[in-house]
Structures are given as structure tokens and as C-alpha cells.
PDB file of N, CA, C and O in Angstrom:
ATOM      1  N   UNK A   1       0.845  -1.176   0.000  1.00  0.00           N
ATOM      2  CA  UNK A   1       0.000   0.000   0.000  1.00  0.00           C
ATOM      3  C   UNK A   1       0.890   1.238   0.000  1.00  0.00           C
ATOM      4  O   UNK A   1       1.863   1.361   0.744  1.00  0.00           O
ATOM      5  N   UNK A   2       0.415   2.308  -1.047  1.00  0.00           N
ATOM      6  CA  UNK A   2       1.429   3.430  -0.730  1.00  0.00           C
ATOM      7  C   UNK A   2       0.401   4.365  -0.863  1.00  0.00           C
ATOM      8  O   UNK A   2      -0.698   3.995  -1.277  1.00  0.00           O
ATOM      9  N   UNK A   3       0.685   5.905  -0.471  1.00  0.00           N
ATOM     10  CA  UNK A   3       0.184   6.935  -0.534  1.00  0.00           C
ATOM     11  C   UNK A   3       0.396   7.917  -1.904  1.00  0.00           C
ATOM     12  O   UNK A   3       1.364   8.646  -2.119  1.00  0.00           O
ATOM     13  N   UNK A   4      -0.642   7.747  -2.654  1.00  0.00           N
ATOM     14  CA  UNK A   4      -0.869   9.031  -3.497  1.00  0.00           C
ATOM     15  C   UNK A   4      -0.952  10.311  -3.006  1.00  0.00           C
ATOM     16  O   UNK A   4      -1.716  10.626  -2.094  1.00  0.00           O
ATOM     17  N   UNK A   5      -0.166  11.101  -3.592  1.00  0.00           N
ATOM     18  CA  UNK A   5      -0.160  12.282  -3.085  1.00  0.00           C
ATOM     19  C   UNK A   5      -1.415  13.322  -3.248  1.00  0.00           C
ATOM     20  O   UNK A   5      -1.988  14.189  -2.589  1.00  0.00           O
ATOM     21  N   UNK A   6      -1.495  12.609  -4.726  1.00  0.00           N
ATOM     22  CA  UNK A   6      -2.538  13.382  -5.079  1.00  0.00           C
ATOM     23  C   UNK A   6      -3.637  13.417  -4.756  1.00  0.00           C
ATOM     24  O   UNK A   6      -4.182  14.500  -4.543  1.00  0.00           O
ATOM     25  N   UNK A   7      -4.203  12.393  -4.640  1.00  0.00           N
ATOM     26  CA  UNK A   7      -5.322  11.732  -4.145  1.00  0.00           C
ATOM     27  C   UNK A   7      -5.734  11.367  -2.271  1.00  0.00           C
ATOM     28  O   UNK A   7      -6.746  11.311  -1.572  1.00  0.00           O
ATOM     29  N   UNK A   8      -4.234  11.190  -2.101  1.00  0.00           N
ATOM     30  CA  UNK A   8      -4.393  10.770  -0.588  1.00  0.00           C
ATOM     31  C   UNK A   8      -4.379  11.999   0.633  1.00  0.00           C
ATOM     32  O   UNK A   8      -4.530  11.654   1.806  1.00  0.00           O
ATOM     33  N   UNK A   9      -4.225  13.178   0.343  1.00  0.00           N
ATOM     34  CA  UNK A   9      -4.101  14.475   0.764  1.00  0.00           C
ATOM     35  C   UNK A   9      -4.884  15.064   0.802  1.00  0.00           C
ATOM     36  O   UNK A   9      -5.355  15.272  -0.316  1.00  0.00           O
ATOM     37  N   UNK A  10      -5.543  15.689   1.842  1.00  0.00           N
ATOM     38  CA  UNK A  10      -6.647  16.532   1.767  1.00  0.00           C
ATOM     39  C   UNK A  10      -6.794  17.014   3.080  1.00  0.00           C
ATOM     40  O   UNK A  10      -6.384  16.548   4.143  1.00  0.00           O
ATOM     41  N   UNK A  11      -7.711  18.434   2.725  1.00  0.00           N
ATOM     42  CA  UNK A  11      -7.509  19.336   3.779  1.00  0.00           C
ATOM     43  C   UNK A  11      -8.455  19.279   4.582  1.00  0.00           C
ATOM     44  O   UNK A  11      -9.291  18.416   4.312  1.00  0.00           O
ATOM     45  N   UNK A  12      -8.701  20.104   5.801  1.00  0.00           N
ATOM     46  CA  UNK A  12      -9.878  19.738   6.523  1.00  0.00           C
ATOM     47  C   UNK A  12     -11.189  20.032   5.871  1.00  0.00           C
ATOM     48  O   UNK A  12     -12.201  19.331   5.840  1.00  0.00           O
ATOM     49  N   UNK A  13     -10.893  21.601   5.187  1.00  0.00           N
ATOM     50  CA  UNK A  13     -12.078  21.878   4.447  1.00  0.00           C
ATOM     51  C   UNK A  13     -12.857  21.419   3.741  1.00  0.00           C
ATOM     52  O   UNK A  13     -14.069  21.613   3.642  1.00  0.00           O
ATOM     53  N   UNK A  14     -11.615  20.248   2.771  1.00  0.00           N
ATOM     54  CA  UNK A  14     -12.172  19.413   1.545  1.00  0.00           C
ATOM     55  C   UNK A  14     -13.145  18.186   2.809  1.00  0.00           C
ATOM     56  O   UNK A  14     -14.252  17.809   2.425  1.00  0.00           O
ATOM     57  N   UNK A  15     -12.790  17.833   3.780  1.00  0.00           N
ATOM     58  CA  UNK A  15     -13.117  16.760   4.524  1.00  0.00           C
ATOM     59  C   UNK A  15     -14.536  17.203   4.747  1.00  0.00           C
ATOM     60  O   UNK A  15     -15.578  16.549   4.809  1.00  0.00           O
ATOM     61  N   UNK A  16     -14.359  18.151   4.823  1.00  0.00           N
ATOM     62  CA  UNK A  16     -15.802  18.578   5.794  1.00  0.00           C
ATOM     63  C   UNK A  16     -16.660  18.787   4.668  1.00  0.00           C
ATOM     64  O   UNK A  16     -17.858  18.699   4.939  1.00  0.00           O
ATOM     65  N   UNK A  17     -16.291  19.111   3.146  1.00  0.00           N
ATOM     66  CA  UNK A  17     -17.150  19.227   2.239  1.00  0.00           C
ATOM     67  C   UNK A  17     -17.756  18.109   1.479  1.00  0.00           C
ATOM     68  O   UNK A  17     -18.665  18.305   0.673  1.00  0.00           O
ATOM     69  N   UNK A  18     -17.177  16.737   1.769  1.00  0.00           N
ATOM     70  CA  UNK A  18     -17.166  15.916   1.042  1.00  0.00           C
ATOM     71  C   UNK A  18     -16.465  14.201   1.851  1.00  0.00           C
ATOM     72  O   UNK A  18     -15.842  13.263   1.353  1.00  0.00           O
ATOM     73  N   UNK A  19     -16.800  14.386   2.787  1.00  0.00           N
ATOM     74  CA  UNK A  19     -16.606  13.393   4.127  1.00  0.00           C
ATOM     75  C   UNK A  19     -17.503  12.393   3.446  1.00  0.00           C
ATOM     76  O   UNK A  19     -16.880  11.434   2.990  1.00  0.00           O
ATOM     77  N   UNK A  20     -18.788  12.370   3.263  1.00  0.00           N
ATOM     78  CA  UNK A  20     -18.979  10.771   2.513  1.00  0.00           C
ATOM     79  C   UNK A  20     -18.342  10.260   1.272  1.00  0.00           C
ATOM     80  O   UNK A  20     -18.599   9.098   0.956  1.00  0.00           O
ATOM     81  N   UNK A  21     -17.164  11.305   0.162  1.00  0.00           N
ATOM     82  CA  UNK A  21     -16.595  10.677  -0.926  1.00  0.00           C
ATOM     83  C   UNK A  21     -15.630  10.178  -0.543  1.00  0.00           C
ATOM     84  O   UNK A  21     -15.220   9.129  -1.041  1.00  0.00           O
ATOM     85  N   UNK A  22     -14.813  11.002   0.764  1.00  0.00           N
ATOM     86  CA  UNK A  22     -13.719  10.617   1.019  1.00  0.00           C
ATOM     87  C   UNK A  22     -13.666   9.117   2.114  1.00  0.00           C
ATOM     88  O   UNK A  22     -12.817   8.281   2.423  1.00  0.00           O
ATOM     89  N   UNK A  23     -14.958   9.367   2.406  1.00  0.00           N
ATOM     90  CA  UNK A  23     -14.674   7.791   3.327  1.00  0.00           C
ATOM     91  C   UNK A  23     -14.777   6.784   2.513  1.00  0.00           C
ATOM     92  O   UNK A  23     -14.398   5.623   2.674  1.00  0.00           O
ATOM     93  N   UNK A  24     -15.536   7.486   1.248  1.00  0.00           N
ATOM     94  CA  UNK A  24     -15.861   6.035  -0.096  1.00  0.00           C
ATOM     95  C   UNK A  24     -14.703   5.821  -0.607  1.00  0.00           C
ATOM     96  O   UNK A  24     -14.649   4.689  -1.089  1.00  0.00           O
ATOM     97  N   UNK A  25     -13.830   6.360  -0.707  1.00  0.00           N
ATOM     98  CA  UNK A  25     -12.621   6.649  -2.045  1.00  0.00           C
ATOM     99  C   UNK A  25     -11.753   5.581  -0.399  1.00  0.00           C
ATOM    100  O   UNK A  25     -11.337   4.442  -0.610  1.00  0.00           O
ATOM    101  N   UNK A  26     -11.687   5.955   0.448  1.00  0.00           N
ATOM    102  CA  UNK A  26     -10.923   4.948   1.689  1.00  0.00           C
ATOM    103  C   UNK A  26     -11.602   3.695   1.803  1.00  0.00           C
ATOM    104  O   UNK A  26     -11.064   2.661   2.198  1.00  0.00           O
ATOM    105  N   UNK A  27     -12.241   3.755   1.614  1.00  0.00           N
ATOM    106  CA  UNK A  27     -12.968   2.091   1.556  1.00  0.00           C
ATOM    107  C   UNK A  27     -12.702   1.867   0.230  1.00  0.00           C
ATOM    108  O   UNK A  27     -11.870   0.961   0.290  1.00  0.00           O
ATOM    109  N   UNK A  28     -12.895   2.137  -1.038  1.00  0.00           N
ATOM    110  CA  UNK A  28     -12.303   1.499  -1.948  1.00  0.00           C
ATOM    111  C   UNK A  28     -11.175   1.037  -2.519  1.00  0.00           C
ATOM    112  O   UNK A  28     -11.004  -0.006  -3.150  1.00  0.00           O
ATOM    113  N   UNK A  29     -10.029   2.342  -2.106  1.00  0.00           N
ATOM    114  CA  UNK A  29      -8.545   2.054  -2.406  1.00  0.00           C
ATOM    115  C   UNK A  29      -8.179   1.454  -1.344  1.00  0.00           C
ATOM    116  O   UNK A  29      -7.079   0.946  -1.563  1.00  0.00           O
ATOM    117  N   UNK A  30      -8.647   1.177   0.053  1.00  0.00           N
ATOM    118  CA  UNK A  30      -7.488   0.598   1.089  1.00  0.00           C
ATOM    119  C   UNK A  30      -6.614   1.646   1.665  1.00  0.00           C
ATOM    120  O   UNK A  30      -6.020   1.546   2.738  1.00  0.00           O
ATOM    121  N   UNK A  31      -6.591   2.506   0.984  1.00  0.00           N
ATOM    122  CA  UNK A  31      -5.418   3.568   1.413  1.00  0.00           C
ATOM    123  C   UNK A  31      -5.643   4.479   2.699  1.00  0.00           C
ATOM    124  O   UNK A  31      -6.781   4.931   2.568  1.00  0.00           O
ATOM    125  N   UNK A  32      -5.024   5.013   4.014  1.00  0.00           N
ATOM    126  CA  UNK A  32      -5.320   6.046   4.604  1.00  0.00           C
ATOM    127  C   UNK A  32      -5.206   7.212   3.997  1.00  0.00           C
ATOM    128  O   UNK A  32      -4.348   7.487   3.158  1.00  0.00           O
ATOM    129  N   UNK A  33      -6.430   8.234   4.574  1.00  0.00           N
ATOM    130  CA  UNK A  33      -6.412   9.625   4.185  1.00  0.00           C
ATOM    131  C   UNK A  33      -5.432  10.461   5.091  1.00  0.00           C
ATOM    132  O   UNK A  33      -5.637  10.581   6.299  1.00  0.00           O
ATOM    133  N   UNK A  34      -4.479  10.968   4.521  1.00  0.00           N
ATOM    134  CA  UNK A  34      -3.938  12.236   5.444  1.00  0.00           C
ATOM    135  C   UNK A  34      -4.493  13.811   5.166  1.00  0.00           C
ATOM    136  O   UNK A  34      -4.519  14.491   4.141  1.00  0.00           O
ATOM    137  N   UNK A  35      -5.012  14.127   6.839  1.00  0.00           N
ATOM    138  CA  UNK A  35      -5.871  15.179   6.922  1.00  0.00           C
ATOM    139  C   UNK A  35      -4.620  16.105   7.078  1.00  0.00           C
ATOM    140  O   UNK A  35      -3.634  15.818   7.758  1.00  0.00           O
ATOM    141  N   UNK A  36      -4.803  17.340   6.304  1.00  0.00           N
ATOM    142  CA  UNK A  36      -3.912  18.643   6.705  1.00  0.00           C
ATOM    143  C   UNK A  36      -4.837  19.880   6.777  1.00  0.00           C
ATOM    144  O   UNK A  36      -5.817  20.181   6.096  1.00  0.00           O
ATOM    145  N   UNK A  37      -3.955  20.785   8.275  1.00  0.00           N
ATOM    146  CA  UNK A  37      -4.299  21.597   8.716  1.00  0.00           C
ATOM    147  C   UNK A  37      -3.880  23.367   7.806  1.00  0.00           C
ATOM    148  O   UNK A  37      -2.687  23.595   8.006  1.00  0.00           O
ATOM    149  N   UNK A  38      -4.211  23.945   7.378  1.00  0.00           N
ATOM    150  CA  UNK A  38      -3.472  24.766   6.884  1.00  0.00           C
ATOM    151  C   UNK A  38      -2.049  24.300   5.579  1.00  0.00           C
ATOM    152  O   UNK A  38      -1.103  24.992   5.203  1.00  0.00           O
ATOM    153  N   UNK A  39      -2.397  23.052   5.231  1.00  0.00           N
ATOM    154  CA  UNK A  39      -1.432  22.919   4.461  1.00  0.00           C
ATOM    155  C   UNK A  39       0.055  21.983   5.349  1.00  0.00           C
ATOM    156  O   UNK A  39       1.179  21.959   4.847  1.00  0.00           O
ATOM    157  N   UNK A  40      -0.211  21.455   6.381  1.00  0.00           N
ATOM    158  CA  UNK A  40       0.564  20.894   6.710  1.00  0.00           C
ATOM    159  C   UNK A  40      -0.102  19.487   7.449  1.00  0.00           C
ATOM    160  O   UNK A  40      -1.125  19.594   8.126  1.00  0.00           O
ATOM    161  N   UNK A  41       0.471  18.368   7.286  1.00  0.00           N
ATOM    162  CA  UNK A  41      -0.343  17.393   7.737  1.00  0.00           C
ATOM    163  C   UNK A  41       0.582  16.791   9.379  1.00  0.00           C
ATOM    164  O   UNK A  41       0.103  15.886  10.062  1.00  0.00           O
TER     165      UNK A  41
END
């Protein structure tokens, strides 16, 4: 398992806008999400 950057990164804002895609997109790839604060995780 590795981390996409692209994909696996996201901010709180995006989380909070879109928390049921992102728990779908984690249940489908297997992958953990890393949450960042201001751009830093």
C-alpha cells in the first residue's frame, strides 16, 4: 500500500465538504487519508 499524493491528501475543508466521498474513495482504495491543517499534515 502506498500513498498518493494526489489523491491521498486533503484538507480539513475538503473533509468537511465531502466526508462521505472521502470515506468512499478509503474504503475502496485501502489507502489512509492524510488530513492537513493549513497545508501541513
Amino acid at each position: 500500500m502506498s500513498v498518493s499524493i494526489t489523491e491521498d491528501i486533503k484538507s480539513v475543508s475538503d473533509l468537511k465538504k465531502n466526508t462521505h466521498e472521502i470515506f468512499e474513495q478509503m474504503h475502496c482504495t485501502g489507502r489512509p487519508i492524510i488530513v492537513t491543517v493549513n497545508g501541513k499534515p
